[in-house]
TORKOLMI-705001 format. One line per field, with one value per residue (C-alpha): residue number from 0; x, y, z. Coordinates in nm, 4 decimals, padded with zeros to 6 digits. Layout:
REM TORKOLMI-705001
num NUM:...;
px X:...;
py Y:...;
pz Z:...;
END
This chain:
REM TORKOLMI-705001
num 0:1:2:3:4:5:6:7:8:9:10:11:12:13:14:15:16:17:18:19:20:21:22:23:24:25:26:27:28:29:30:31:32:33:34:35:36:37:38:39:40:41:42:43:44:45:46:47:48:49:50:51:52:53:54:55:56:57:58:59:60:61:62:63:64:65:66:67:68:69:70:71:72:73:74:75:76:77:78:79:80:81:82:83:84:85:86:87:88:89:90:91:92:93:94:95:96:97:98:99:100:101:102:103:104:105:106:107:108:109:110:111:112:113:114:115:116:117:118:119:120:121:122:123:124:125:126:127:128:129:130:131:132:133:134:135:136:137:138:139:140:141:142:143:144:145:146:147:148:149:150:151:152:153:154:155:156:157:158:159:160:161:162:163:164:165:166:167:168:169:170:171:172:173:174:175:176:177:178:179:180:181:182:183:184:185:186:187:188:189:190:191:192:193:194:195:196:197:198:199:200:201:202:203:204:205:206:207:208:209:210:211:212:213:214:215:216:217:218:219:220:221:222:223:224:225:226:227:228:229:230:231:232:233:234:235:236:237:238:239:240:241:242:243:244:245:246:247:248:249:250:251:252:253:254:255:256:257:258:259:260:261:262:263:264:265:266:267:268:269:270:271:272:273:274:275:276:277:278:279:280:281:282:283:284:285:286:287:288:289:290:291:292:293:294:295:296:297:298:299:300:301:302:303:304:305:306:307:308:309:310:311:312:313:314:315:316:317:318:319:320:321:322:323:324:325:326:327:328:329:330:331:332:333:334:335:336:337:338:339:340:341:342:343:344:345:346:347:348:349:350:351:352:353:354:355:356:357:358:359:360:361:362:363:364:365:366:367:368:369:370:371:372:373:374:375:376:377:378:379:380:381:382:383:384:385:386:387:388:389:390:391:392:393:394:395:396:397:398:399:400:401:402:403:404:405:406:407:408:409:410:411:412:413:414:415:416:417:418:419:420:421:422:423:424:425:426:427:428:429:430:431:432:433:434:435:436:437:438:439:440:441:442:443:444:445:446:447:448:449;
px 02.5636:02.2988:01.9552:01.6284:01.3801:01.2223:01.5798:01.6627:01.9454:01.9840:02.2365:02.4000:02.7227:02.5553:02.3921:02.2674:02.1005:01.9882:01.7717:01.6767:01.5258:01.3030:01.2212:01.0971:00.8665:00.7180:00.6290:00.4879:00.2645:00.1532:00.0996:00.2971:00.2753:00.6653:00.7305:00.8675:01.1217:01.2381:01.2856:01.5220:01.7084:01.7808:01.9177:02.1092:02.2492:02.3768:02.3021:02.4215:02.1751:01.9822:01.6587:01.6419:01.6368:01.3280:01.1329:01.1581:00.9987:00.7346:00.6407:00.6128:00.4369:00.2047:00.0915:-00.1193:-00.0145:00.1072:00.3591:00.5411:00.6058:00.9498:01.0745:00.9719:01.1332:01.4576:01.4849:01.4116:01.7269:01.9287:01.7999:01.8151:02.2014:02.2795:02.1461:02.3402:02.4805:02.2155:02.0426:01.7410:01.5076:01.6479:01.6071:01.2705:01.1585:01.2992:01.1510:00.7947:00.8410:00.9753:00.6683:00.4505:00.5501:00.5387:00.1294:00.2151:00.0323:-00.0559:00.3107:00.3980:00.1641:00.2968:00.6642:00.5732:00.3670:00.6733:00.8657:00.5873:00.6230:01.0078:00.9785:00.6958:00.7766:00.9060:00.6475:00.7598:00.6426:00.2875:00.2222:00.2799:00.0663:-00.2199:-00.2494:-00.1929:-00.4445:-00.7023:-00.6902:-00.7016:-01.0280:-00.9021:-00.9830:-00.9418:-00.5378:-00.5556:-00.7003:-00.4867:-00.1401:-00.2116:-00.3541:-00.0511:00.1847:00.0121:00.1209:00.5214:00.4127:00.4206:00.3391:00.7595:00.8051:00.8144:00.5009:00.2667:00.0168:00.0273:-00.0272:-00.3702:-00.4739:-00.4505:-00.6027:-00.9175:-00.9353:-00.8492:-01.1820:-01.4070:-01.4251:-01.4351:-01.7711:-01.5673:-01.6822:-01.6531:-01.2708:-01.2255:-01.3347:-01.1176:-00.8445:-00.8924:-00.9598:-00.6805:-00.4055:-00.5683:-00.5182:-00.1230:-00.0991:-00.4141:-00.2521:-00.3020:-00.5012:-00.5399:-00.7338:-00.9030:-01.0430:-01.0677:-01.2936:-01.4845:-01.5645:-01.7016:-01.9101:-01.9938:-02.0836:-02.3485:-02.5179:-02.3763:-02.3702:-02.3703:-02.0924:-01.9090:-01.8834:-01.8050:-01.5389:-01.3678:-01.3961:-01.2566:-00.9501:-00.8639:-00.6323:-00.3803:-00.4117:-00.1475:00.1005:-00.1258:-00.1599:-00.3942:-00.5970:-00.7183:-00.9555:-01.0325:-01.1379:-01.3256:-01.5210:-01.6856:-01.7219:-01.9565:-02.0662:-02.2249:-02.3935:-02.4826:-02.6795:-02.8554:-02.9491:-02.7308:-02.6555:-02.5032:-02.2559:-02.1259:-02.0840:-01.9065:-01.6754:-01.6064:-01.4994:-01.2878:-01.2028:-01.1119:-01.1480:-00.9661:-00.7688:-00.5567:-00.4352:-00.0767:-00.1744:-00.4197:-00.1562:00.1044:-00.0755:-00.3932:-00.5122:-00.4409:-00.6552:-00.8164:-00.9038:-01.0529:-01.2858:-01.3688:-01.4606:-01.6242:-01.8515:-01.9707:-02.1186:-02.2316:-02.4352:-02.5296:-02.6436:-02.8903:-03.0937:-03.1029:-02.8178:-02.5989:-02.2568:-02.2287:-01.8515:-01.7056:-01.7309:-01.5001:-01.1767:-01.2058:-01.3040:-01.0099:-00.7744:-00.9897:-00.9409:-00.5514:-00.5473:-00.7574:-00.5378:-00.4014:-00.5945:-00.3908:-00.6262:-00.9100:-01.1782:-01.0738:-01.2088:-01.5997:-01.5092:-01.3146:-01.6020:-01.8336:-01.6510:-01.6577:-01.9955:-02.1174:-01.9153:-02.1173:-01.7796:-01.9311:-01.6585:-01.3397:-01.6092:-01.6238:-01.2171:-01.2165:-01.4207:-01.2563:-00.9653:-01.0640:-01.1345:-00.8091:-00.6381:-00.8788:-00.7499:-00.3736:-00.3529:-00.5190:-00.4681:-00.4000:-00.5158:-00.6383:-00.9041:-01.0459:-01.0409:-01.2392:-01.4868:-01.5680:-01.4007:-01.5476:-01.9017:-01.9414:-01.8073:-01.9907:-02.3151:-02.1922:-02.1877:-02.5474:-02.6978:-02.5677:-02.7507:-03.0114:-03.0428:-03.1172:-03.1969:-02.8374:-02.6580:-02.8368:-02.7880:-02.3983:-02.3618:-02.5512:-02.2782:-02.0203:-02.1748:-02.1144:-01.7512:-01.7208:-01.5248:-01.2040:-01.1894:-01.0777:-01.2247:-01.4211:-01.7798:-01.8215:-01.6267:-01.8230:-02.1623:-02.1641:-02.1494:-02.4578:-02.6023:-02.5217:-02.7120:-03.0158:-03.1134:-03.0619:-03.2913:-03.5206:-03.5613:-03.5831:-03.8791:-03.6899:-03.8295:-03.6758:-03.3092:-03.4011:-03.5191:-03.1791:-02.9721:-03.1742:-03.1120:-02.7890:-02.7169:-02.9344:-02.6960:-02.3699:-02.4544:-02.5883:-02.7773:-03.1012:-03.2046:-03.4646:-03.2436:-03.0273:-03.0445:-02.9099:-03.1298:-03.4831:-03.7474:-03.5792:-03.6908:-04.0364:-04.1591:-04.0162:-04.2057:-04.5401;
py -01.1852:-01.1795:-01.3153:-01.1770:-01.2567:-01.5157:-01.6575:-01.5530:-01.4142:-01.0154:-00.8975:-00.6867:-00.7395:-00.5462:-00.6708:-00.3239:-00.3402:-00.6530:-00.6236:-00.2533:-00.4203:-00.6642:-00.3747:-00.1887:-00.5443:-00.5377:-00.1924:-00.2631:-00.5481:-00.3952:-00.0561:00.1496:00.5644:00.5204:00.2843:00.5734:00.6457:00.2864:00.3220:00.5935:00.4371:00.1231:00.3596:00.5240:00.1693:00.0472:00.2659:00.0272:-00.2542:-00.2521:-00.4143:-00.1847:00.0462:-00.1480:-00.0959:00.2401:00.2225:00.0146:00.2287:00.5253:00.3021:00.1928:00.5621:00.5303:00.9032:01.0163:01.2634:00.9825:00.7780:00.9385:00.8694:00.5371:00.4982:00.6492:00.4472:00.1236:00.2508:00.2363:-00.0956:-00.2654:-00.1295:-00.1905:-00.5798:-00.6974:-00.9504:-01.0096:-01.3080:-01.3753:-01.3513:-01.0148:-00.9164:-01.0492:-00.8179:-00.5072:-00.6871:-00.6988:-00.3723:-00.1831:-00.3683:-00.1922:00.1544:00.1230:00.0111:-00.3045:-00.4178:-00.7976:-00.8504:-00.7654:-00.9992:-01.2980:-01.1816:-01.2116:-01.5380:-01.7257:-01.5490:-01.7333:-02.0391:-02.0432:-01.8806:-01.9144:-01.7624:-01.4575:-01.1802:-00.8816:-01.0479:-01.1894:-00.8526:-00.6514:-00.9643:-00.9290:-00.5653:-00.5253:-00.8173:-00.6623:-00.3499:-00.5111:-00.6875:-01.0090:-01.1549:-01.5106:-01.4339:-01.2908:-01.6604:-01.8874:-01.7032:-01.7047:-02.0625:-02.1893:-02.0428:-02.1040:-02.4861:-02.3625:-02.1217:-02.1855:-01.9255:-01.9913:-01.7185:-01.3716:-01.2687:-01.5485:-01.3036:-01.1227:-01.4191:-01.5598:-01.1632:-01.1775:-01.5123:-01.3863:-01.0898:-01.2950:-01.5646:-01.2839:-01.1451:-01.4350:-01.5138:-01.8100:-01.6111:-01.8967:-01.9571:-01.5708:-01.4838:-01.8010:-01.6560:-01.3034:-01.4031:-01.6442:-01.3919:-01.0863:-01.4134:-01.3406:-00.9909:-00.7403:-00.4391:-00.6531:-00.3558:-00.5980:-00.8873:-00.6623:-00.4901:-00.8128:-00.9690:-00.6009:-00.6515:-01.0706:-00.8604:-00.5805:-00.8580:-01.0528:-00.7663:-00.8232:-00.4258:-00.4401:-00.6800:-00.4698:-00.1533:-00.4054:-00.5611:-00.2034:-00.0488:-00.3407:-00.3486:00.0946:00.0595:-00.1500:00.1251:00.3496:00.4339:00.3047:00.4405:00.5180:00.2322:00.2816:00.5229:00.2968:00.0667:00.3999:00.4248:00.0322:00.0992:00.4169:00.1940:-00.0238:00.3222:00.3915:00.1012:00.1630:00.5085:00.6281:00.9702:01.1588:00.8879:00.8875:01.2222:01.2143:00.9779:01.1553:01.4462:01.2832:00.9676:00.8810:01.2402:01.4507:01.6866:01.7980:01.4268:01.4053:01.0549:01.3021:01.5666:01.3561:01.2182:01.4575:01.3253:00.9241:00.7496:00.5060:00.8186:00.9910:00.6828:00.6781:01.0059:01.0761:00.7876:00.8632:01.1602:01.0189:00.7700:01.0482:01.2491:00.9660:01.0086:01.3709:01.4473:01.7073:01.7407:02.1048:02.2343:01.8889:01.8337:02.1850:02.0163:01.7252:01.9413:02.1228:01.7830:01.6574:01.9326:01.9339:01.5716:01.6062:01.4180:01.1565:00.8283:00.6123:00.4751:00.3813:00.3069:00.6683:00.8289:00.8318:00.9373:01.2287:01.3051:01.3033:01.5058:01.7823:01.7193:01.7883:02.1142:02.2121:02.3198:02.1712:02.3153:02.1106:01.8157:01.8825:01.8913:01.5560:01.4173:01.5534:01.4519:01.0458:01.0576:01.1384:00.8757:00.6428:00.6816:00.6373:00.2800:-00.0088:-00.2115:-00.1397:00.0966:00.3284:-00.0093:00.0480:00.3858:00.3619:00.0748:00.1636:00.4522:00.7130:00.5662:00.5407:00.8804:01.0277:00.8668:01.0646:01.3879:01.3238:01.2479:01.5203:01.7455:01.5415:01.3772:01.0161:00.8602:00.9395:00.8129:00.4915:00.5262:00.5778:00.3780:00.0442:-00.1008:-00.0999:-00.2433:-00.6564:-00.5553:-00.2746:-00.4933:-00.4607:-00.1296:-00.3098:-00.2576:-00.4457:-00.5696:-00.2780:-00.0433:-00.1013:-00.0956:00.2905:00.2505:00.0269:00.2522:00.5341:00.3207:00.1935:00.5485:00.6863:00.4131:00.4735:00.8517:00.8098:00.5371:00.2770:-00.0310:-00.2597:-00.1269:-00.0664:-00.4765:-00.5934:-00.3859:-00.5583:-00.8950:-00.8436:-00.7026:-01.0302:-01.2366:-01.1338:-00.9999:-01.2224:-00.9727:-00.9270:-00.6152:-00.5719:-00.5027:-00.2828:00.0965:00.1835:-00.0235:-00.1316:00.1309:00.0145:-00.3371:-00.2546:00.0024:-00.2944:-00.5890:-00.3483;
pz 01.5237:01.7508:01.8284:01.8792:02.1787:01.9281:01.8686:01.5240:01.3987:01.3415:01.2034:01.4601:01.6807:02.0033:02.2540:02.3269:02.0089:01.9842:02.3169:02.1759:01.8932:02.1452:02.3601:01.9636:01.8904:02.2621:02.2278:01.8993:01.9761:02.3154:02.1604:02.3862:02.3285:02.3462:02.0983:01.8397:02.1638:02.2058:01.7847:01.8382:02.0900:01.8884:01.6120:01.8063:01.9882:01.5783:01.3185:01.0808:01.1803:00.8634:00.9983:01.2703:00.9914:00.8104:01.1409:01.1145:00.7646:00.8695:01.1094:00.8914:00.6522:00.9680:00.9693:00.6725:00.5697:00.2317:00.3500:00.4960:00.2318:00.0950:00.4006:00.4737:00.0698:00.2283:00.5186:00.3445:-00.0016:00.3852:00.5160:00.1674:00.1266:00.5122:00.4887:00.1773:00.3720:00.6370:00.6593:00.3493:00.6422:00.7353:00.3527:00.3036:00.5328:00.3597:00.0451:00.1787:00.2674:-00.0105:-00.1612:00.0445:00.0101:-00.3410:-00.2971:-00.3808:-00.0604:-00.2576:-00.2972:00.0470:00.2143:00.0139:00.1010:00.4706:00.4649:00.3172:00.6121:00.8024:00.6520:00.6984:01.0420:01.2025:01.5207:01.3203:01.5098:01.3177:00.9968:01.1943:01.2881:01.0581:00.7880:01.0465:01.0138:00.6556:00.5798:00.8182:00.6123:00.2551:00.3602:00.3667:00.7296:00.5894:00.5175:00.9033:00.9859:00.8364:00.9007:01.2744:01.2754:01.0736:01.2920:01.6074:01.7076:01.6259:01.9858:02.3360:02.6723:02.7573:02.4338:02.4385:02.2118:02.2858:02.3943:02.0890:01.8695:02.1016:02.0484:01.6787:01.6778:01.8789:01.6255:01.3260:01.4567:01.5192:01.1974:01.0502:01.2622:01.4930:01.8332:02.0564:01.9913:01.9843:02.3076:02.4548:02.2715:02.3898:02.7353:02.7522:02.6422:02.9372:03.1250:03.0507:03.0265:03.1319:02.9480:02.6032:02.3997:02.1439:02.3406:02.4813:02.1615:02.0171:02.2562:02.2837:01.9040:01.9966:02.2609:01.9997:01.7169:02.0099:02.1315:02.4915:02.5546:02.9333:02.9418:02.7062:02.8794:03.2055:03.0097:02.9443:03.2609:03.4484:03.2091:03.1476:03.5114:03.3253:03.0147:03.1364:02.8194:02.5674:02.2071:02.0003:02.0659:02.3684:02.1793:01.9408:02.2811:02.4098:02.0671:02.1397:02.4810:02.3256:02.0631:02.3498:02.4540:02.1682:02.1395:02.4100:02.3726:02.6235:02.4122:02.7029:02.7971:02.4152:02.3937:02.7623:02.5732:02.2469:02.4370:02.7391:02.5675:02.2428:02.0514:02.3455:02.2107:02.4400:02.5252:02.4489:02.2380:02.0472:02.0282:01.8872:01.5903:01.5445:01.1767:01.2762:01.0281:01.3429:01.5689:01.2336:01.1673:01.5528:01.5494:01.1909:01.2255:01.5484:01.4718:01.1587:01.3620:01.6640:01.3783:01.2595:01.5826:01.5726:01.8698:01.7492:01.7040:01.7853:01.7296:01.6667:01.3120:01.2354:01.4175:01.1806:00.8488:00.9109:00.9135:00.6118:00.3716:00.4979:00.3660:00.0314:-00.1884:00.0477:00.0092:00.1324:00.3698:00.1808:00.4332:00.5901:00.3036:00.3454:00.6923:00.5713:00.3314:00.6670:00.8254:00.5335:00.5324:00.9236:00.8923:00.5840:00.3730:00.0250:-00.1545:-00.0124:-00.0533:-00.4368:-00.4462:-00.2164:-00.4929:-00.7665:-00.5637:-00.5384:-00.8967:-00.9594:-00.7645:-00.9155:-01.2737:-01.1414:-01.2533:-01.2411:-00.9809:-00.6127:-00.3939:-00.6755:-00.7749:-00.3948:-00.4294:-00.8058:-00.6873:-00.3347:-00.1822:-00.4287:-00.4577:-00.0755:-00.0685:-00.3152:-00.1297:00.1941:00.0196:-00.1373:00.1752:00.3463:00.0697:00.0532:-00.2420:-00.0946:-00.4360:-00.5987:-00.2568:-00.3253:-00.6446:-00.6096:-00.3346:-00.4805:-00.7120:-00.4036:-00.1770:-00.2684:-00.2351:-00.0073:00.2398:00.0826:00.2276:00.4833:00.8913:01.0617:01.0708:01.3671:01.1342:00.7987:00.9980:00.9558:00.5767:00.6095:00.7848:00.5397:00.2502:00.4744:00.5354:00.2108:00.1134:00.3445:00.2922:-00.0729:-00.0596:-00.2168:-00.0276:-00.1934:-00.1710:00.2265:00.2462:-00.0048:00.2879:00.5785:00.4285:00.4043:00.7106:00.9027:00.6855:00.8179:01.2021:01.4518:01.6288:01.3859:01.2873:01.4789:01.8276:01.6559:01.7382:01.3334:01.1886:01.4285:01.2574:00.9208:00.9946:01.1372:00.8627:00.6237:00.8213:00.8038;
END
């Protein structure tokens, strides 16, 4: 038996495999493009190592994509029967995620905190708890795994970085921006190719309304980018975000089109309907198209991936995105299916991902597809019982801003004052930049103050 970089057990007699398996996790938590490479190369070092064969379903899983969840199902039947005799840490993972791919995502996260709480230095199970908490809504779960874990770490273990990343993430959304940034900073400090710190700390920056320092923050940090994922566009989206903000139209465009929605980028090509890039993209345009700048051509590549995925709701936070991108395009047909489509999923069962899809995905959704026709009183109207919980879509305070948005405006078209004030409040509330200096919501604020 060996011992991963961590030192746990694995069960697997080859050393080949066994530092296979650490190359797999560092590619994981640094987001390398060539992570799915290093997966095939630990298969092919033991095929019989049966949680080598559970990171291959979590990465399918990861994906957030219906048509890969029979074989994320297969791969996990093989890891279950190939770690009979592994060690209950090895099996706990299989169990937490055979949970997930049956939507039990609840379950799962419980499986992997009492990996946690047996092994704290376990990353596999941190990482994979962060993400999964992050998009269940739950940003408190995110909090306390990585501050529980956190004093059983130390800079002399491979991973450290990865942990002070998902600690700075984990403190911004909860609203604890002063240990965030240190975080964040601290773990470029280690490694300046951490995509994670460095989106973490872009969102503390994001969440302050320090826009210059933003966009100085990414530039200084895209040299030590080179075979990143998919997240460097999500990092390309907040650097436009910080344009964005301050009116700087041209330069978010620039960005949409050379950054993070480039389609002829080979990270673009490989994945072209990732659920991240989608929500990038969708709600860019959404917010563009707010201050009259038009999308031209771009909403038709992403109607044509949305009505491929009507049916799919996996992701539930995609799917208002998916409904905007319908919507820009104008195709009000495959927008009808997508709804006929989410109430569907939403009478599956009761629990699970068809509850988000029943209480918040198809109300915001629905509100997309009114306000695109114009019918600002029934998006409110739609959109008004979701809102209190419309965080367990999961994303972030950045991410759900565009469904804010989405309601303020509505509100505002429609004349209903006191729906456009209720949003304001709320917004005030939970962002420490006020209103007022926000490009989405500063005639809002004034027409309301008047």
């Amino acid at each position: 038996m060996q011992q991963d970089a961590q030192g746990h057990p694995i069960s697997t007699d080859s050393p080949q495999a066994a530092r296979a398996f650490d190359h797999v996790i560092e590619g994981f938590l640094r987001y390398r493009f060539d992570t799915s490479q290093r997966q095939k190369a630990l298969l092919a070092a033991d095929a019989e190592f049966g949680l080598a064969k559970a990171l291959q379903a979590a990465f399918l899983l990861l994906g957030y994509k219906q048509a890969f969840i029979p074989m994320a199902r297969d791969a996990l039947a093989s890891a279950a029967r190939l770690t009979e005799r592994a060690t209950p840490r090895e099996q706990a993972h299989v169990a937490a995620l055979s949970a997930w791919a049956e939507g039990e995502t609840g379950r799962a996260l419980a499986v992997w905190e009492q990996i946690l709480a047996e092994h704290p230095r376990d990353i596999l199970a941190f990482r994979l708890h962060h993400f999964t908490a992050f998009w269940q809504g739950a940003p408190e779960r995110m909090l306390a795994s990585v501050e529980g874990v956190l004093p059983r770490w130390g800079k002399e273990l491979p991973g450290y970085g990865s942990v002070l990343a998902c600690r700075s993430f984990a403190n911004e959304e909860c609203g604890n921006y002063t240990i965030a940034e240190a975080a964040g900073r601290d773990a470029i400090a280690l490694d300046p190719g951490d995509l994670w710190a460095a989106h973490a700390v872009a969102h503390v920056l994001e969440m302050q309304g320090r826009r210059s320092e933003g966009i100085a923050w990414i530039q200084s940090l895209e040299p030590h980018w080179e075979g990143g994922n998919n997240i460097m566009h999500h990092l390309w989206w907040h650097r436009a975000m910080y344009h964005l903000e301050q009116r700087d139209f041209d330069a978010v465009l620039a960005l949409y089109d050379t950054r993070f929605r480039k389609l002829d980028s080979p990270v673009t090509q490989a994945q072209p309907d990732l659920y991240i890039d989608v929500q990038n993209a969708a709600s860019m345009l959404f917010r563009l198209s707010l201050h009259g700048v038009p999308a031209g051509a771009r909403w038709e590549e992403l109607a044509d991936k949305a009505e491929a995925r009507i049916g799919d709701t996996l992701s539930a936070f995609t799917l208002p995105h998916w409904m905007m991108a319908l919507c820009g395009a104008g195709r009000w047909d495959a927008a009808e299916r997508m709804l006929a489509a989410l109430r569907d999923a939403a009478r599956a069962n009761a629990g699970g991902n068809a509850a988000l899809v029943a209480h918040y995905a198809l109300p915001v959704s629905e509100a997309v597809l009114r306000h695109a026709r114009g019918d600002f009183a029934g998006a409110v109207a739609a959109m008004r019982p979701a809102l209190q919980g419309m965080y367990r879509l999961g994303g972030s305070h950045a991410q759900q801003d565009v469904l804010e948005q989405l309601f303020l405006h509505s509100a505002v078209k429609a004349g209903l004052a006191g729906d456009a004030r209720m949003l304001l409040e709320r917004v005030a509330g939970r962002h420490p930049v006020p209103p007022e200096r926000r490009i989405g919501y500063v005639e809002a604020a004034r027409g309301i103050a008047h």
